[in-house]
C-alpha positions, 0 to 999 in steps of 0.5 A, spaced: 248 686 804 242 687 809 243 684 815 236 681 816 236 678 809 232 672 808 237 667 806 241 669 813 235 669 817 234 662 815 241 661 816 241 663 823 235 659 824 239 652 821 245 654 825 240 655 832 238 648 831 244 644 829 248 648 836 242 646 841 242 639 838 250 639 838 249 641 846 243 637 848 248 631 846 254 633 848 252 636 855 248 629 856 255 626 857 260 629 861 262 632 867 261 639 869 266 643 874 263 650 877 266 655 880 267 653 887 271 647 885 265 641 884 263 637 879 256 634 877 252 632 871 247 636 869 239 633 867 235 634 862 232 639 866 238 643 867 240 642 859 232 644 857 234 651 861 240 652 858 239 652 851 233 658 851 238 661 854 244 660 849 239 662 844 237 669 848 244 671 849 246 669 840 240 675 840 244 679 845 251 679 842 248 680 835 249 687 835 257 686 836 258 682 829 256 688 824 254 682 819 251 688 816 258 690 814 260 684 810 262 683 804 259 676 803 254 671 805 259 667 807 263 671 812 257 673 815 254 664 816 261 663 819 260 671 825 254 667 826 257 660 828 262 664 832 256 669 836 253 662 838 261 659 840 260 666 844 254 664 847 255 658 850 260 659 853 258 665 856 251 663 858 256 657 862 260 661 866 252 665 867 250 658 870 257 658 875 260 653 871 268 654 871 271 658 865 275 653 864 271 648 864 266 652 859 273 652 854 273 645 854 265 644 853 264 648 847 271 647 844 268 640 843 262 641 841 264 646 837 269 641 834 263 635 833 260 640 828 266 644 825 269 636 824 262 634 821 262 640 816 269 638 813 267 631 813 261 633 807 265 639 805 271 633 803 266 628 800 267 630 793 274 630 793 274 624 797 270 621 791 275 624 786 281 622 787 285 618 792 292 623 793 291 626 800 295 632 798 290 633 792 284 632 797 286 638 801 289 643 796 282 642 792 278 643 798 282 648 801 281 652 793 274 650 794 273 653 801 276 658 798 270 661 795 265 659 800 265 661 805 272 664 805 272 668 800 278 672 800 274 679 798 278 683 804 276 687 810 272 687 813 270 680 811 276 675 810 283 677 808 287 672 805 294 671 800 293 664 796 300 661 794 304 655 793 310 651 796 311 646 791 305 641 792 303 645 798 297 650 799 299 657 802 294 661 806 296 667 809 290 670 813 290 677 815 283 679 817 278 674 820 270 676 821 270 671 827 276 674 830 274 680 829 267 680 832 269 676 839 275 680 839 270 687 838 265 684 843 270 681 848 272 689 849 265 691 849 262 687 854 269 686 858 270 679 857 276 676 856 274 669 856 272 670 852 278 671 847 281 665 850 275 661 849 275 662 842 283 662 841 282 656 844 276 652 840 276 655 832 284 657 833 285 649 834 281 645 829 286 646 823 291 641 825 285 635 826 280 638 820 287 638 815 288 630 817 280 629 816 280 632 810 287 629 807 283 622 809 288 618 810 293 615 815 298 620 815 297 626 821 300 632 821 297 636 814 297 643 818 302 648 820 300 655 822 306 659 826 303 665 827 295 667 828 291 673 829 288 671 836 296 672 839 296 679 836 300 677 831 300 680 823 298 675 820 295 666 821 300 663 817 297 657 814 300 652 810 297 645 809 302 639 807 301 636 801 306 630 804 308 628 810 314 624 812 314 619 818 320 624 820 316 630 818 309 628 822 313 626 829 316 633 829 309 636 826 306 633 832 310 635 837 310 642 835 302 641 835 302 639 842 307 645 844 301 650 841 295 646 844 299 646 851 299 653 851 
């Protein structure tokens, strides 16, 4: 599949404008701590100057994602929402904003668009039934074939199974992950690696909850996860959750979140 096909070059061009309006909206509202301890909130002058320059460095990671390489439309549409994760998060720090700050700003933007993807990817099931376990594992399935399509590596790589009413994911190979981890050694940047653990590696546990659509929380459990070094993310999305089950679910989140 050539890189610079045209439904990718469309796809690039949609994803550009969804992130730039993502960042224009949440930088607009919130503090920003820089290197030296302080703290501001940038103007639209400052925002106006930001998103050119996401975007040229979108251009300039490019080359590290060999979406050329994969093996489906859809690993390549999620590489490219991870060169823009990358991008601005790096064009941050360029702006002398604290790493840890720049974590925390683009885990929630990325969070506003990841969670607004979900929602209309959850839409038909919502529609259909009511069971909350039936919502998740039918979207999961449906995820499953686009964007995720389990097609091997270099693209995804994932063993579907069933525990009773719950649907198992276990990943083996992830092309986002791949990219950042492959850039982040080129370019020699750590922070990299710790920006995406810290955004894409934790939206599951909220994204289950708004897919599941109901009240209950804690639809997710992953104890192992590629971004530590680990062999394999081990997903697996709960059908049902007990009060007792939800609690310790929760707490068990937290632990991960905190670290």
């Amino acid at each position: 599949m050539a890189d610079g096909s045209l439904r990718l070059r469309l796809a690039r061009r949609l994803i550009g404008r969804i992130v730039s309006r993502a960042a224009r909206r949440g930088l607009a509202t919130r503090g920003l701590r820089d290197t030296q301890g302080q703290e501001s909130r940038w103007l639209k002058p400052e925002i106006e100057a930001f998103v050119p320059a996401m975007a040229a460095e979108a251009v300039r990671l490019r080359p590290h994602a060999r979406q050329a390489e994969l093996p489906t439309f859809g690993s390549q549409l999620m590489v490219e929402m991870a060169i823009w994760t990358m991008a601005a998060d790096r064009s941050l720090r360029a702006c002398a904003i604290a790493p840890e700050t720049a974590r925390q700003v683009v885990a929630d933007l990325g969070w506003d668009i990841y969670r607004r993807m979900l929602a209309l990817s959850a839409l038909p099931m919502r529609l259909l039934t009511r069971d909350s376990g039936r919502r998740l594992r039918w979207t999961i399935r449906a995820l499953l074939v686009f964007p995720f399509a389990p097609s091997g590596a270099p693209g995804y790589a994932v063993r579907v199974s069933r525990d009773g009413d719950d649907l198992l994911t276990h990943f083996t190979h992830c092309p986002p992950q791949s990219f950042v981890r492959r850039m982040a050694w080129a370019e020699d940047d750590a922070d990299s690696l710790e920006t995406f653990r810290q955004s894409w590696c934790r939206y599951d546990w909220p994204g289950a909850d708004v897919i599941a659509g109901g009240r209950e929380r804690g639809h997710y459990r992953r104890r192992r996860t590629l971004s530590h070094g680990d062999p394999v993310c081990d997903m697996c999305w709960i059908s049902k959750v007990s009060r007792g089950a939800e609690r310790g679910l929760e707490e068990r989140a937290g632990d991960v979140l905190r670290t």
